[in-house]
SEKOLMAR-332670 format. One line per 4 residues: number of its first residue (from 1); for each residue z, y negated, x of N, C-alpha, C. Coordinates in nm, 4 decimals, decimal comma, always signed. Layout:
<atoms>
NUM	Z Y X Z Y X Z Y X; ...
</atoms>
This chain:
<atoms>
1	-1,8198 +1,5137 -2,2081 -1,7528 +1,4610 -2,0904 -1,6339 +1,5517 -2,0580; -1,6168 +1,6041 -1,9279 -1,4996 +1,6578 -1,8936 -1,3661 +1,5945 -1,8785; -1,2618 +1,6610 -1,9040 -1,1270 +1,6054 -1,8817 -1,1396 +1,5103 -1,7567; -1,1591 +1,5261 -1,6304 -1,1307 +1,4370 -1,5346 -1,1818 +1,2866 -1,5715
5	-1,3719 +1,3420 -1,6372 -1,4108 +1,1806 -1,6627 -1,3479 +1,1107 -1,7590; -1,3302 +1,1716 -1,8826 -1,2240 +1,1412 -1,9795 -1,1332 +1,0351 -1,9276; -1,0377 +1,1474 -1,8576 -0,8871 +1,0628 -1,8267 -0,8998 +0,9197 -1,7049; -1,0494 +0,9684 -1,6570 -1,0559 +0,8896 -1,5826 -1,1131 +0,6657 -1,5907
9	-1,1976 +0,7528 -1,7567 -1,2629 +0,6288 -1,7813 -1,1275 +0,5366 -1,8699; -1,0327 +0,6232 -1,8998 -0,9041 +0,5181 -1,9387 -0,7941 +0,4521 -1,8590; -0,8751 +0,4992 -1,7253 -0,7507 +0,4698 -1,6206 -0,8450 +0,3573 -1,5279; -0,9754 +0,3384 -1,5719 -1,0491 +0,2032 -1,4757 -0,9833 +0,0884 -1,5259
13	-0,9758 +0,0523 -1,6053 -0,9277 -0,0935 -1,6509 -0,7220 -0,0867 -1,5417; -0,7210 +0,0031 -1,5556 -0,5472 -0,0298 -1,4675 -0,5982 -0,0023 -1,2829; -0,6882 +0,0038 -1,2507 -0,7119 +0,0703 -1,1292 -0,8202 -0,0784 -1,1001; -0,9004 -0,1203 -1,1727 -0,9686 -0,2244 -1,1848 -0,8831 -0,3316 -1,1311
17	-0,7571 -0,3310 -1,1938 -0,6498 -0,4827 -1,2003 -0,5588 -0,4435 -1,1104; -0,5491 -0,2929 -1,0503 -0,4788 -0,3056 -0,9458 -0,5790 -0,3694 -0,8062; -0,6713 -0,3722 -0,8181 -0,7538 -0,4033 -0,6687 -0,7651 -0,5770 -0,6926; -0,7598 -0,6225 -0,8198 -0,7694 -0,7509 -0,7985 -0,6220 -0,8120 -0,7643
21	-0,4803 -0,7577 -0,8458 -0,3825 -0,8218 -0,7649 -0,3633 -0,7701 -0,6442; -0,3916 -0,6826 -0,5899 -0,3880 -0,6281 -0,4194 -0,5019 -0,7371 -0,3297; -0,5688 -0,7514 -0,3703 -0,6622 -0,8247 -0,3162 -0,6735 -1,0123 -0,3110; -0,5472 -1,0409 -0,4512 -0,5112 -1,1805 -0,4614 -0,3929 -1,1831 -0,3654
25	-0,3030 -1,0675 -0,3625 -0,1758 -1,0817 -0,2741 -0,1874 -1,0935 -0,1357; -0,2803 -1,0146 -0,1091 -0,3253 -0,9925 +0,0233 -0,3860 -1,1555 +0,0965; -0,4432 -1,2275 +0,0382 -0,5076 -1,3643 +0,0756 -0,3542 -1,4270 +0,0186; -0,2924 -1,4205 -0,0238 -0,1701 -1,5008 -0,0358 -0,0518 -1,4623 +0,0745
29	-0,0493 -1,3934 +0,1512 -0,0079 -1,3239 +0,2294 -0,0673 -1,3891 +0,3954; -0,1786 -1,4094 +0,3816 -0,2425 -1,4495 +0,4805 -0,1939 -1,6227 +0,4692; -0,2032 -1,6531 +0,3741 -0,1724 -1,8244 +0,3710 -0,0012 -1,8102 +0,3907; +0,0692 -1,7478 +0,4171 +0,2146 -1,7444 +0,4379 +0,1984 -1,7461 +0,5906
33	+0,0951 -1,6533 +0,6887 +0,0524 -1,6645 +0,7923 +0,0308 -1,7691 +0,8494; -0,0634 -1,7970 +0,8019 -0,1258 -1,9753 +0,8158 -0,0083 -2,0826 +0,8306; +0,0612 -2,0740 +0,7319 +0,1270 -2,1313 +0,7222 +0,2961 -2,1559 +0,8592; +0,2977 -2,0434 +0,8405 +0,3786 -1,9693 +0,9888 +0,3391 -2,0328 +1,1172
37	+0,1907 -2,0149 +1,1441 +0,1679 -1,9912 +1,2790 +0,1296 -2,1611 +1,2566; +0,1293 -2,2489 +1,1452 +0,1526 -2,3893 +1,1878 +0,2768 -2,4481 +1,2360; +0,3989 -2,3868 +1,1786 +0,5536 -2,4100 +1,2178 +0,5667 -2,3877 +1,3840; +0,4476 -2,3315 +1,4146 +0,4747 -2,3014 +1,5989 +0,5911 -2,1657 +1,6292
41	+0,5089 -2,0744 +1,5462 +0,6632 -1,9628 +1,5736 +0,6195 -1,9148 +1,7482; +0,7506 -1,8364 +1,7416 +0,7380 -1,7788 +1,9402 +0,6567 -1,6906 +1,9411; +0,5557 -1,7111 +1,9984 +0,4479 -1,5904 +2,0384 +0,4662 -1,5274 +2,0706; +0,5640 -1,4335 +2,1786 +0,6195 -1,3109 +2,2033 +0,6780 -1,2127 +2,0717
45	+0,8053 -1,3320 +2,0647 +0,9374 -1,2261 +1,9686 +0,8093 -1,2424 +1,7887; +0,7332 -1,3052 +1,7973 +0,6246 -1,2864 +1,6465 +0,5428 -1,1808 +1,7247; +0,4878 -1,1786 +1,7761 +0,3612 -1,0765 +1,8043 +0,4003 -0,9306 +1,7701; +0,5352 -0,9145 +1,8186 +0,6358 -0,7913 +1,7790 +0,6617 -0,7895 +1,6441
49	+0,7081 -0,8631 +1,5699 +0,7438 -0,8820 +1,4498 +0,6068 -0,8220 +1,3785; +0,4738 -0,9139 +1,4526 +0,3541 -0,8765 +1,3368 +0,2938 -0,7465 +1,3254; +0,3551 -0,6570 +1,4390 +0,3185 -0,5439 +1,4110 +0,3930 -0,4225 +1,3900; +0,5334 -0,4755 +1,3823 +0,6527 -0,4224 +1,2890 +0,6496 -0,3985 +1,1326
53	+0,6222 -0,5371 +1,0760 +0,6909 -0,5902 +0,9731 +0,5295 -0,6559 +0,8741; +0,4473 -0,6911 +0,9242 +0,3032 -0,7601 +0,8924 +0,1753 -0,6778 +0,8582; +0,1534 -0,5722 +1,0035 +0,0848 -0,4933 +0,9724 +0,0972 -0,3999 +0,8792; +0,2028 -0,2931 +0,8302 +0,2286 -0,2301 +0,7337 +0,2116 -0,2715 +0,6103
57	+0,2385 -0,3899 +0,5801 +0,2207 -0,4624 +0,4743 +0,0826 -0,5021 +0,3958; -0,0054 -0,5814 +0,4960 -0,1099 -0,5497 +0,4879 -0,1746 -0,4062 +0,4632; -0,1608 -0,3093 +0,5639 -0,2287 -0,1724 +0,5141 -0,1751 -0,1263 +0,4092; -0,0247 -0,1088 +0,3007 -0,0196 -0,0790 +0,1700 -0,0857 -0,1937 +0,1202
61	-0,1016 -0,2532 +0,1040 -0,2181 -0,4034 +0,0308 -0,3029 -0,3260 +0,0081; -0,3769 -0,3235 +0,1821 -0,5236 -0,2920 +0,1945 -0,5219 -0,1124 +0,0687; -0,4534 -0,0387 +0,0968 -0,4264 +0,1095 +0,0373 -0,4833 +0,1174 -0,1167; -0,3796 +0,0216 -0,2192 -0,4214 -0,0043 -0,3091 -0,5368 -0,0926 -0,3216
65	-0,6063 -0,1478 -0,2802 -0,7374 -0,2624 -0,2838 -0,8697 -0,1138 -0,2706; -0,8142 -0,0536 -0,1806 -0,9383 +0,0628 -0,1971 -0,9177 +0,2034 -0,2449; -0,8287 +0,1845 -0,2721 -0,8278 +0,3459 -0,3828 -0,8420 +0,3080 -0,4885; -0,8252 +0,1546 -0,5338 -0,8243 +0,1041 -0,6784 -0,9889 +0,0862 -0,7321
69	-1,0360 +0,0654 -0,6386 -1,2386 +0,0358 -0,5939 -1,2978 +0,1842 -0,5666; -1,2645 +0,2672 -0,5249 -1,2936 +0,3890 -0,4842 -1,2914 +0,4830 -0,6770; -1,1868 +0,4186 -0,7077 -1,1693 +0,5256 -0,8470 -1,2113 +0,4385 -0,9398; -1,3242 +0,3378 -0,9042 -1,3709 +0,2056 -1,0366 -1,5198 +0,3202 -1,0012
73	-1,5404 +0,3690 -0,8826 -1,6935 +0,4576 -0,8911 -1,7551 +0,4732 -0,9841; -1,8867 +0,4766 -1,0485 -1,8796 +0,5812 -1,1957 -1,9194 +0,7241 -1,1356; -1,9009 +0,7826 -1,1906 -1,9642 +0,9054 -1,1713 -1,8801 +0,9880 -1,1488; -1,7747 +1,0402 -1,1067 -1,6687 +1,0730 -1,0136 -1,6956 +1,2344 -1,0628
77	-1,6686 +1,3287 -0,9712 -1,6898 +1,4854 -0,9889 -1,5203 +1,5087 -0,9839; -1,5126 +1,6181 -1,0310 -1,3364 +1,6448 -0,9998 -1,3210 +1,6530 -0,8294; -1,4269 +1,6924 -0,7673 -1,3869 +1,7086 -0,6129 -1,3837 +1,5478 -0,5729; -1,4722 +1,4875 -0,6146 -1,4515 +1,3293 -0,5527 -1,3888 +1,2685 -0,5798
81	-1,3385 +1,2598 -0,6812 -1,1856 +1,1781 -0,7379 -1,0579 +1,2471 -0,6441; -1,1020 +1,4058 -0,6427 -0,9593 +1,4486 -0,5999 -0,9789 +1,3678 -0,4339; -1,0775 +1,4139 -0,3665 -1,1086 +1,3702 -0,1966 -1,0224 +1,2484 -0,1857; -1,1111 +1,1305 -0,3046 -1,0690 +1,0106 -0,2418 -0,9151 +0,9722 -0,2191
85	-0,8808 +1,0222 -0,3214 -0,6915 +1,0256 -0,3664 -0,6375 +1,0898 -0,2560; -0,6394 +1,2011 -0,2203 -0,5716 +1,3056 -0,1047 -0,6529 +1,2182 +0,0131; -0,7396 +1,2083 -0,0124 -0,7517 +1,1528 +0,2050 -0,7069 +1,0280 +0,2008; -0,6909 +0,9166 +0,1188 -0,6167 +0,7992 +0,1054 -0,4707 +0,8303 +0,1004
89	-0,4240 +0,9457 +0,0347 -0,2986 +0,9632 +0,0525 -0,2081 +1,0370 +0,1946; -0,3239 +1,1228 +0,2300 -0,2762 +1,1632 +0,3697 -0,3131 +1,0605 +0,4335; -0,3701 +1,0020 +0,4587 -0,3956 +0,8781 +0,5530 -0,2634 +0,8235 +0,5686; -0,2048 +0,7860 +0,4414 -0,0910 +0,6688 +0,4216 +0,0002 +0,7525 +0,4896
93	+0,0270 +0,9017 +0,4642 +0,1539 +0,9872 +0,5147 +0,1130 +0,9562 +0,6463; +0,0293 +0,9509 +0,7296 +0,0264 +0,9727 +0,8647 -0,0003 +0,8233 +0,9104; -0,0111 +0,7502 +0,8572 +0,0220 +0,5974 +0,8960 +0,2024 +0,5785 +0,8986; +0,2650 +0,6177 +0,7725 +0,3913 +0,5831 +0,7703 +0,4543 +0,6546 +0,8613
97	+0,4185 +0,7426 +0,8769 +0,5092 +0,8524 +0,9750 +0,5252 +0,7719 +1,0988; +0,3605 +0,7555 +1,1734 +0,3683 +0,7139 +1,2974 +0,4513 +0,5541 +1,3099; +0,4740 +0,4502 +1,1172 +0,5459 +0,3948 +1,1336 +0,7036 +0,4147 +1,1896; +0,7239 +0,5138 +1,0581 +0,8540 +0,5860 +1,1121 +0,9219 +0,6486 +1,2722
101	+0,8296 +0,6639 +1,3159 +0,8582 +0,7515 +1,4363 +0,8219 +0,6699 +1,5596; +0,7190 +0,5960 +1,5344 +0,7106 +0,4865 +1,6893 +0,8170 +0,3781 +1,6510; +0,8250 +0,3043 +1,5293 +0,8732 +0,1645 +1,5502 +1,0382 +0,1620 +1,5214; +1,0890 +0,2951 +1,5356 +1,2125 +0,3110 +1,4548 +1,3269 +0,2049 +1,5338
105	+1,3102 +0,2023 +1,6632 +1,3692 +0,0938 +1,6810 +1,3690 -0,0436 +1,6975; +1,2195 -0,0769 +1,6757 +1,1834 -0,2051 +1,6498 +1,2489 -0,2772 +1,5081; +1,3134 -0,2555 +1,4171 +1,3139 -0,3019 +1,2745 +1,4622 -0,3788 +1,3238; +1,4243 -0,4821 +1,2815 +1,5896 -0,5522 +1,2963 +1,6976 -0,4985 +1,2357
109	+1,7199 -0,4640 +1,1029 +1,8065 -0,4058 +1,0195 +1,7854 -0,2187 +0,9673; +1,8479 -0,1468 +0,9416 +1,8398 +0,0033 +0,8926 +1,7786 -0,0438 +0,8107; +1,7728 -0,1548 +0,7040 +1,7282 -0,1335 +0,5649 +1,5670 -0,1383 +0,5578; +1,5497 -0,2294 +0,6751 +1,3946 -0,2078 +0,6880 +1,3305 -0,0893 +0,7189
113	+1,3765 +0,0239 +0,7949 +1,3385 +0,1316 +0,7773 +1,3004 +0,1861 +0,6489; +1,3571 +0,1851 +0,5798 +1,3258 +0,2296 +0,4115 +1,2446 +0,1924 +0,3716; +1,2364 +0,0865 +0,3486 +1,0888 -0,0309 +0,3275 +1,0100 -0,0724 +0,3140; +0,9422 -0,0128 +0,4931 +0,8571 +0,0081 +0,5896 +0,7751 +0,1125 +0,6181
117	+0,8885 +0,2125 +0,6157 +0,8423 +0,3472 +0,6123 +0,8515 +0,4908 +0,5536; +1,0042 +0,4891 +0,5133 +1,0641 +0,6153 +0,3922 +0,9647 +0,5619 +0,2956; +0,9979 +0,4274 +0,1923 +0,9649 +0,4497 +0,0589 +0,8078 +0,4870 +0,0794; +0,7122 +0,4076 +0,1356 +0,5898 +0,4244 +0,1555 +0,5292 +0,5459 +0,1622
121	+0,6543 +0,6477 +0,2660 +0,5652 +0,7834 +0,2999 +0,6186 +0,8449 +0,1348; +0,7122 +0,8350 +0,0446 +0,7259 +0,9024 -0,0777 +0,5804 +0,8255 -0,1756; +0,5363 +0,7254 -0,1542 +0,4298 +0,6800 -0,2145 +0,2773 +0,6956 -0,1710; +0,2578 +0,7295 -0,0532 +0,1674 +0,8354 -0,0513 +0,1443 +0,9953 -0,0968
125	+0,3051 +0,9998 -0,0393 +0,2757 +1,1821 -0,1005 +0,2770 +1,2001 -0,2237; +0,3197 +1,0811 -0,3784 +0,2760 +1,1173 -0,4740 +0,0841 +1,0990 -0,5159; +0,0423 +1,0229 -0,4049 -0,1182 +0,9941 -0,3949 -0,1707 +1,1305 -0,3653; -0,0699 +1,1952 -0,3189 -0,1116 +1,3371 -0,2647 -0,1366 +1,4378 -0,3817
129	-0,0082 +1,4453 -0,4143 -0,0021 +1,5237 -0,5193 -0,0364 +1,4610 -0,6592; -0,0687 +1,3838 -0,7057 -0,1888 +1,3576 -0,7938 -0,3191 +1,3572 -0,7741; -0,3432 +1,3812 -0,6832 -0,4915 +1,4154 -0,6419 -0,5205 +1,5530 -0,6169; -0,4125 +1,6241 -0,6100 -0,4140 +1,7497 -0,6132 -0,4310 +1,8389 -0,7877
133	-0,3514 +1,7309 -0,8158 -0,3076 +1,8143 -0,9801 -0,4540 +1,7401 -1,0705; -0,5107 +1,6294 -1,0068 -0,6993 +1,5936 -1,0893 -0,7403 +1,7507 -1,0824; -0,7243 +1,8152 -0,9900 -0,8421 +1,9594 -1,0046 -0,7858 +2,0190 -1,1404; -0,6515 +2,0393 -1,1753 -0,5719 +2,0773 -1,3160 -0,5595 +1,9868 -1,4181
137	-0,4482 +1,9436 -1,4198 -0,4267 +1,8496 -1,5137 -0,4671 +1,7048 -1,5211; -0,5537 +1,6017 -1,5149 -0,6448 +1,5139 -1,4848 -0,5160 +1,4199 -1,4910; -0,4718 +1,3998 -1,6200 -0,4145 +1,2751 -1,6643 -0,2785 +1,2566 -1,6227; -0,2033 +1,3745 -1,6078 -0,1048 +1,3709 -1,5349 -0,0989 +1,3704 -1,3683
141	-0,2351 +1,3647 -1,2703 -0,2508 +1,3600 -1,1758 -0,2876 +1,2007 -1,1689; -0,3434 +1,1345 -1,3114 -0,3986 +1,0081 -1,2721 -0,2746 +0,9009 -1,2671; -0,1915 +0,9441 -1,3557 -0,0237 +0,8951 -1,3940 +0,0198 +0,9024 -1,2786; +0,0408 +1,0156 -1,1767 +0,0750 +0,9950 -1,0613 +0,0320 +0,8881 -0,9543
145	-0,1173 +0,9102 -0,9317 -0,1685 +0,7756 -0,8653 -0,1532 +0,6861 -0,8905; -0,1377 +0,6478 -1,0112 -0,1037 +0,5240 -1,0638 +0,0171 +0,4577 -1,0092; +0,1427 +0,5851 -1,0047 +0,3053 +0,5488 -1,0207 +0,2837 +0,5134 -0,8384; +0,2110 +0,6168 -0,7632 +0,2079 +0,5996 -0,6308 +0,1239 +0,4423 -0,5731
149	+0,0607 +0,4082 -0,6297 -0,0144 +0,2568 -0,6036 +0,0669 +0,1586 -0,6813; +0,1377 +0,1966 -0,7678 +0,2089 +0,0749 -0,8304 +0,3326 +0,0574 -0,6999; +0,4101 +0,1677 -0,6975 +0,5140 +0,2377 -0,5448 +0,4415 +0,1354 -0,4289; +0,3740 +0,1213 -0,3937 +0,3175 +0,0741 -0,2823 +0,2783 -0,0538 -0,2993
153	+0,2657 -0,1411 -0,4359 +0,1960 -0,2593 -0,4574 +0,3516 -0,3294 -0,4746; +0,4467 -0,2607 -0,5165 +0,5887 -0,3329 -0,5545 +0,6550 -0,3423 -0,4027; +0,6742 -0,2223 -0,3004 +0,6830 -0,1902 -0,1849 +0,6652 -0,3501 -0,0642; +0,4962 -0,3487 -0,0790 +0,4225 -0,4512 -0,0198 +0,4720 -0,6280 -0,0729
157	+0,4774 -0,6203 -0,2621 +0,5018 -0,7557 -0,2816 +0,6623 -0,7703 -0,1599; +0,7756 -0,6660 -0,1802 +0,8609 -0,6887 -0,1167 +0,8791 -0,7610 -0,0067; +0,8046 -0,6586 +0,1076 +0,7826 -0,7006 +0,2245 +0,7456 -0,8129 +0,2073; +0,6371 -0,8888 +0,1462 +0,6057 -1,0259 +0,1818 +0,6429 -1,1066 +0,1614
161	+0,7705 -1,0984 +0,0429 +0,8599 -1,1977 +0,0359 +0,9584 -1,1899 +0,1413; +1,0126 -1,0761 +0,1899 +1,0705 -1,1163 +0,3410 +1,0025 -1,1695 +0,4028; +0,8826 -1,1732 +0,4964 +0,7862 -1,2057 +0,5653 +0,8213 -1,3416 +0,5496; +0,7688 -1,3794 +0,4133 +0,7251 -1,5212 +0,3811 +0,8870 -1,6059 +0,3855
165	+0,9991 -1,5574 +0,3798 +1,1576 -1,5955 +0,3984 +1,1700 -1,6392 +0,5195; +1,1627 -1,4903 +0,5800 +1,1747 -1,5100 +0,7579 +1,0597 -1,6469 +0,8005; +0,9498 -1,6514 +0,7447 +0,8306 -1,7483 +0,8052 +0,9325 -1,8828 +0,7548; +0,9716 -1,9631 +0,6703 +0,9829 -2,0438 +0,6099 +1,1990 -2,0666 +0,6403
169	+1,2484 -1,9979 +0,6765 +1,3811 -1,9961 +0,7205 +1,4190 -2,1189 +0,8307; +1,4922 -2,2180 +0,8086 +1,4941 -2,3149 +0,8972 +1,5547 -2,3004 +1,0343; +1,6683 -2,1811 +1,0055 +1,7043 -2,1169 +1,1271 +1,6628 -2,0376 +1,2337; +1,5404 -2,0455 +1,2287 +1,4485 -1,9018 +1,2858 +1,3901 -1,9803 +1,4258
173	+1,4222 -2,1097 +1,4589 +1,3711 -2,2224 +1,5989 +1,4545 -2,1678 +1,6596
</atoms>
């Protein structure tokens, strides 16, 4: 077995359990929704919000739920492990960016900028560059993906505890 499959068959069981809590958070996330859009929030000033503050959230969810399923594959060649990692990770850079750069003044507070969109685009580009360094060093490229999907799964729980604050805030009528 080559280094990549090697390093790779010790890294399914953490890549395994990242797609199931991405995938439990994500439906818990949605029942914060549910839950929301029973309180009767304002359909205008929310519709803005959900694609500020909601959608992003969801897509780092969704990010880790399928790079975590993508690298459970068996078989993986060093080019296909590296593909899936780098085009999931450029994806995320060019999702956050266009977060960064269209919604910059949509975010109620500076701090949500960070958040939203800085920390995220540093947590793709380590998806980047561990998928780069699988063609070299396997295990230290898989350590990276790892640190970059954990980056993005801690990122996301964040956001949804704001989300789920702001949803549940008695002052928000």
């Amino acid at each position: 077995m080559d280094q990549l499959g090697s390093s790779l068959a010790l890294w399914v069981p953490f890549y395994s359990a990242m797609t199931q809590v991405a995938a439990a958070l994500i439906g818990l996330l949605f029942v914060v929704i549910t839950l929301g859009a029973q309180q009767g929030m304002e359909a205008m000033k929310d519709a803005a919000k959900i694609r500020v503050y909601l959608t992003p959230t969801v897509v780092y969810f969704g990010s880790v739920l399928i790079l975590g399923a993508l690298l459970t594959f068996p078989n993986h060649t060093p080019l296909s492990a590296t593909l899936c990692v780098v085009l999931m990770g450029a994806g995320g850079i060019v999702y956050a960016s266009s977060s960064l750069i269209g919604n910059k003044k949509s975010y109620e507070e500076r701090r949500d900028l960070m958040v939203y969109a800085i920390l995220p685009f540093a947590a793709y580009g380590m998806l980047v560059v561990g998928g780069v360094l699988l063609l070299s060093n396997a295990q230290l490229g898989f350590t990276l993906v790892a640190l970059g999907m954990l980056s993005l799964l801690t990122i996301s729980v964040r956001n949804s505890w704001a989300i789920a604050v702001d949803v549940v805030r008695p002052d928000r009528r």
